[in-house]
PDB file with one MODEL, atoms N, CA, C and O in Angstrom:
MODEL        1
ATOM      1  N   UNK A   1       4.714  65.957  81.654  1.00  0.00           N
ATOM      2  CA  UNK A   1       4.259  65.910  83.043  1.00  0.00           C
ATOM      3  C   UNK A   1       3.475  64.624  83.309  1.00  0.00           C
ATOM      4  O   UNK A   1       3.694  63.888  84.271  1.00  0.00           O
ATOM      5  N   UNK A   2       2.615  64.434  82.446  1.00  0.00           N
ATOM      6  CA  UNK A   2       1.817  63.232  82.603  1.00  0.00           C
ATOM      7  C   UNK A   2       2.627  62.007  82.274  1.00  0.00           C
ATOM      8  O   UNK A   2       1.901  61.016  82.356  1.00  0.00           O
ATOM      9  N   UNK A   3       3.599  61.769  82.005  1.00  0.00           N
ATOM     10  CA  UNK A   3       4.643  60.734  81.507  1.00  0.00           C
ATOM     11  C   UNK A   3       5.390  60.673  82.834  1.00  0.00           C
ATOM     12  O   UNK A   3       5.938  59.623  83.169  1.00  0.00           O
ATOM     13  N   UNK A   4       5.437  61.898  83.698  1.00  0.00           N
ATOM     14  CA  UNK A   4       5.719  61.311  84.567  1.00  0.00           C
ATOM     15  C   UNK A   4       5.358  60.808  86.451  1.00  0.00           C
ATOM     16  O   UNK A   4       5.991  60.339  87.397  1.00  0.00           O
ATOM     17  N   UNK A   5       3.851  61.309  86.128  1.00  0.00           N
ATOM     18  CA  UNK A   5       2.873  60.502  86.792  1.00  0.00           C
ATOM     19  C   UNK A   5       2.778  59.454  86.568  1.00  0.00           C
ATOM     20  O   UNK A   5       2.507  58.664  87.473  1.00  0.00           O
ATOM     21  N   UNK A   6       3.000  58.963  85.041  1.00  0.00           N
ATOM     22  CA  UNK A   6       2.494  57.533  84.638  1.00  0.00           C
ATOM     23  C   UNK A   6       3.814  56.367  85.241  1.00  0.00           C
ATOM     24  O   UNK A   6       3.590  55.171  85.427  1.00  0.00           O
ATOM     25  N   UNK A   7       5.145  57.021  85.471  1.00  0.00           N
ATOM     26  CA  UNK A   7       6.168  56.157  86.002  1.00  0.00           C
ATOM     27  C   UNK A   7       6.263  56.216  86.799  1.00  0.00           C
ATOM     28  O   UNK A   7       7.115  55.415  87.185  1.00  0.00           O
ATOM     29  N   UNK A   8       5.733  56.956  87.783  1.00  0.00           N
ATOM     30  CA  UNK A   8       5.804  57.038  89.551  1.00  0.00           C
ATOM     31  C   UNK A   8       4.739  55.758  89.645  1.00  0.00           C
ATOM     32  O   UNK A   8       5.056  54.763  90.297  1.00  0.00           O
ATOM     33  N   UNK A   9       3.291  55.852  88.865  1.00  0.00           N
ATOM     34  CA  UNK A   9       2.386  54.937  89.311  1.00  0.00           C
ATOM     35  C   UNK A   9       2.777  53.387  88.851  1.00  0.00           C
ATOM     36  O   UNK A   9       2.570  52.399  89.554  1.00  0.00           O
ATOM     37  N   UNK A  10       3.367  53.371  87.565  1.00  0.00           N
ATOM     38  CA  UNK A  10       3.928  51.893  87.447  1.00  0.00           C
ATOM     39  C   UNK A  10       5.196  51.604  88.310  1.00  0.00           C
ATOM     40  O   UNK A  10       5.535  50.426  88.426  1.00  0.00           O
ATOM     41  N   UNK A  11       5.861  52.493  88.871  1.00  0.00           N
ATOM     42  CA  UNK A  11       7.214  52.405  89.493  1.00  0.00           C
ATOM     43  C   UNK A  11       6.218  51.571  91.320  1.00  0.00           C
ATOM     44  O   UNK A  11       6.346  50.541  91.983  1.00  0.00           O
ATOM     45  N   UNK A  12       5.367  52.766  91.373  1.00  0.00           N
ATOM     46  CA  UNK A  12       4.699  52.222  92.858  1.00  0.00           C
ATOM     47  C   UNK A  12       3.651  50.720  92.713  1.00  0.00           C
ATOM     48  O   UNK A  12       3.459  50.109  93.764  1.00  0.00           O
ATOM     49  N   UNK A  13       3.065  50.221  91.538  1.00  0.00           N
ATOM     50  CA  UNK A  13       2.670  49.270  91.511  1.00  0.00           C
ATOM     51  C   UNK A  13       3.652  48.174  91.081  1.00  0.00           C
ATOM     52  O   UNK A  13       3.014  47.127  90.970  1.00  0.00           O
ATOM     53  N   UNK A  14       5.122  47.971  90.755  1.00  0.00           N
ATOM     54  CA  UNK A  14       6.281  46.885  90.875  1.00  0.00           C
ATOM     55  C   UNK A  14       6.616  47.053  92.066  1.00  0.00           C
ATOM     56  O   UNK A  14       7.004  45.938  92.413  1.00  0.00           O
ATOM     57  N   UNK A  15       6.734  47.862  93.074  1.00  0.00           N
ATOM     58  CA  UNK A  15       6.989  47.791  94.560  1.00  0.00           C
ATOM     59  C   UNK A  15       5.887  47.020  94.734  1.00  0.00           C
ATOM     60  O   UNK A  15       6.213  45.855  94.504  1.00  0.00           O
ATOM     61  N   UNK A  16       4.613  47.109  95.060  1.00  0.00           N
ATOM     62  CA  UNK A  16       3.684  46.337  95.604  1.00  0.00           C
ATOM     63  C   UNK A  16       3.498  45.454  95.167  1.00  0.00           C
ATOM     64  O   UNK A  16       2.734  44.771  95.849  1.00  0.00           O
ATOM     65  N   UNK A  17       3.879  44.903  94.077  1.00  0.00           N
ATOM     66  CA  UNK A  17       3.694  43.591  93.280  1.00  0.00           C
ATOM     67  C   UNK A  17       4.769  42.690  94.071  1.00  0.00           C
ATOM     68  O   UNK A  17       4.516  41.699  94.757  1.00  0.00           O
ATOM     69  N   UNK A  18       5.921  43.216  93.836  1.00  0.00           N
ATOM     70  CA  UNK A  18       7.097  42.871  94.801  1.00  0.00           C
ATOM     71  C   UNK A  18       6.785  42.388  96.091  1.00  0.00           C
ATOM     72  O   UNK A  18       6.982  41.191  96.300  1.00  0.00           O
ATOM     73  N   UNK A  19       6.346  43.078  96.971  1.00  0.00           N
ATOM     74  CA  UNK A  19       6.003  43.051  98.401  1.00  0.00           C
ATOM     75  C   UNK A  19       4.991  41.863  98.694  1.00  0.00           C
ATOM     76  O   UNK A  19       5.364  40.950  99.431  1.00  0.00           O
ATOM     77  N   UNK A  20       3.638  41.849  98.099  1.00  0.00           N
ATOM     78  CA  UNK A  20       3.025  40.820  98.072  1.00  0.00           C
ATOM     79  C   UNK A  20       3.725  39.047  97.282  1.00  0.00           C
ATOM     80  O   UNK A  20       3.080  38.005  97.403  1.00  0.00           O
ATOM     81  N   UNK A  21       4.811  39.105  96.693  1.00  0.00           N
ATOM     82  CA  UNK A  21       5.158  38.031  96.171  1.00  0.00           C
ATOM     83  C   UNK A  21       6.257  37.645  97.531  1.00  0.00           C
ATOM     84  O   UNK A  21       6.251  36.567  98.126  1.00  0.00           O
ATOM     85  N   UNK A  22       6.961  38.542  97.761  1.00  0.00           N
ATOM     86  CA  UNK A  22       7.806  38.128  99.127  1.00  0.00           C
ATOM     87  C   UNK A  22       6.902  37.874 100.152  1.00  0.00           C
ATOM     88  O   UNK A  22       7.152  36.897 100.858  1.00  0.00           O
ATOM     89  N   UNK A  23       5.646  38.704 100.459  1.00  0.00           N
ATOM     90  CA  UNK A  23       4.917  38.125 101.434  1.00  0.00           C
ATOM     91  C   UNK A  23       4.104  36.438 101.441  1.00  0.00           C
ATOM     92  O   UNK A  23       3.825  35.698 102.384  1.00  0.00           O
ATOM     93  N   UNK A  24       3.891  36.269  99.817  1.00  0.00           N
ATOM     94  CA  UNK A  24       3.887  34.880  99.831  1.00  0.00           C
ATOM     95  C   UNK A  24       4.735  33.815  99.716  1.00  0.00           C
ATOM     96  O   UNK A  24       4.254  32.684  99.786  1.00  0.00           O
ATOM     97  N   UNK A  25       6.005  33.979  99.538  1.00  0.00           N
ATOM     98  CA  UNK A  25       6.873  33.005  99.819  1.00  0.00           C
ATOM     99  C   UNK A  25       6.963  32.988 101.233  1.00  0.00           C
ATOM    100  O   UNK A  25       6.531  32.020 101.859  1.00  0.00           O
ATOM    101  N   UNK A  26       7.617  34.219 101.950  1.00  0.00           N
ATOM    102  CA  UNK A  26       7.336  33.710 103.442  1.00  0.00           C
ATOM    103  C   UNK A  26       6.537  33.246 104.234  1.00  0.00           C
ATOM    104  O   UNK A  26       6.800  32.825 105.360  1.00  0.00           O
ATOM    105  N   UNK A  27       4.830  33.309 103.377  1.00  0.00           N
ATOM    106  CA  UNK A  27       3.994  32.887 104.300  1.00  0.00           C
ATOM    107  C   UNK A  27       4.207  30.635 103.984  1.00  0.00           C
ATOM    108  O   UNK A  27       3.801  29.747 104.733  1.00  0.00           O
ATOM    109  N   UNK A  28       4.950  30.495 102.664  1.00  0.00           N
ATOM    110  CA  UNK A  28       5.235  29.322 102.459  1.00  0.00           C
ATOM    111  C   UNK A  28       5.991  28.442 103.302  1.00  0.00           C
ATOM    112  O   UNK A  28       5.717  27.329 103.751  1.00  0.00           O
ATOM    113  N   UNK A  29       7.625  29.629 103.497  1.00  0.00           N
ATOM    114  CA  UNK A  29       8.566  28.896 104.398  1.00  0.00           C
ATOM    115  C   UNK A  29       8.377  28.807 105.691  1.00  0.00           C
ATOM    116  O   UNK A  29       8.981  28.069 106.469  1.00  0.00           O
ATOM    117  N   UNK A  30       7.186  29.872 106.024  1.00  0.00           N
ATOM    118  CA  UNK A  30       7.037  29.576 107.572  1.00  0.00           C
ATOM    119  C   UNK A  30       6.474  28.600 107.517  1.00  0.00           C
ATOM    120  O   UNK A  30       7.215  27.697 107.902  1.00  0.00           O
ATOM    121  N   UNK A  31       5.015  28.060 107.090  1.00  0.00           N
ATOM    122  CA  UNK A  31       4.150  27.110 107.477  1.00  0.00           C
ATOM    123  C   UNK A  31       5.717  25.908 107.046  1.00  0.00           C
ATOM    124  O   UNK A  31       5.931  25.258 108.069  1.00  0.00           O
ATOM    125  N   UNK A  32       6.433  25.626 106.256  1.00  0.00           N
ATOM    126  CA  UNK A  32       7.300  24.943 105.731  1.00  0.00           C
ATOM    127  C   UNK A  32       8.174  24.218 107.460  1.00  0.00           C
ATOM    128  O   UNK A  32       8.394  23.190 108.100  1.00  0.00           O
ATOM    129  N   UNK A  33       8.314  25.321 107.444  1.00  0.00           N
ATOM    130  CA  UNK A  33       9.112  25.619 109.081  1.00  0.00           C
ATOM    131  C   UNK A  33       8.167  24.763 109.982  1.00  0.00           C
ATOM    132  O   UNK A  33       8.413  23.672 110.498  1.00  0.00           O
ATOM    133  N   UNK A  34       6.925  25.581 110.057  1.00  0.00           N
ATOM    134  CA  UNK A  34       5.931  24.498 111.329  1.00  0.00           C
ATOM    135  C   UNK A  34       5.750  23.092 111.276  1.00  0.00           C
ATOM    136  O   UNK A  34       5.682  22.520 112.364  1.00  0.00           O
ATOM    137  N   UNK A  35       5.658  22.417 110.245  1.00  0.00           N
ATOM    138  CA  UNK A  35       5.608  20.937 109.521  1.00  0.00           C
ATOM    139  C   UNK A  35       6.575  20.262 110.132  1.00  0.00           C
ATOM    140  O   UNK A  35       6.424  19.056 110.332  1.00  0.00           O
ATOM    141  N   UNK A  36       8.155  21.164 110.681  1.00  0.00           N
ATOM    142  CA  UNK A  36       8.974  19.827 111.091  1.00  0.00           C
ATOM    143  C   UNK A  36       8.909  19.693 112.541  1.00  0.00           C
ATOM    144  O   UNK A  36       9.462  18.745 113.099  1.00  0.00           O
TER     145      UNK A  36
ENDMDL
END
């Protein structure tokens, strides 16, 4: 049971790890975008 609490919570912290790394590339290509 506890084995599989422990993969829901690492499963939900690679989503959010995920999410914040796409949120910083886009915050790259936009400013990228404003520059021209």
């Amino acid at each position: 049971m506890s084995g599989l609490i422990f993969s829901i919570l690492a499963l939900a912290l690679a989503v959010v790890g995920v999410g914040i790394t796409i949120t910083e590339e886009l915050k790259k290509i936009r400013l990228a975008l404003e520059k021209k």
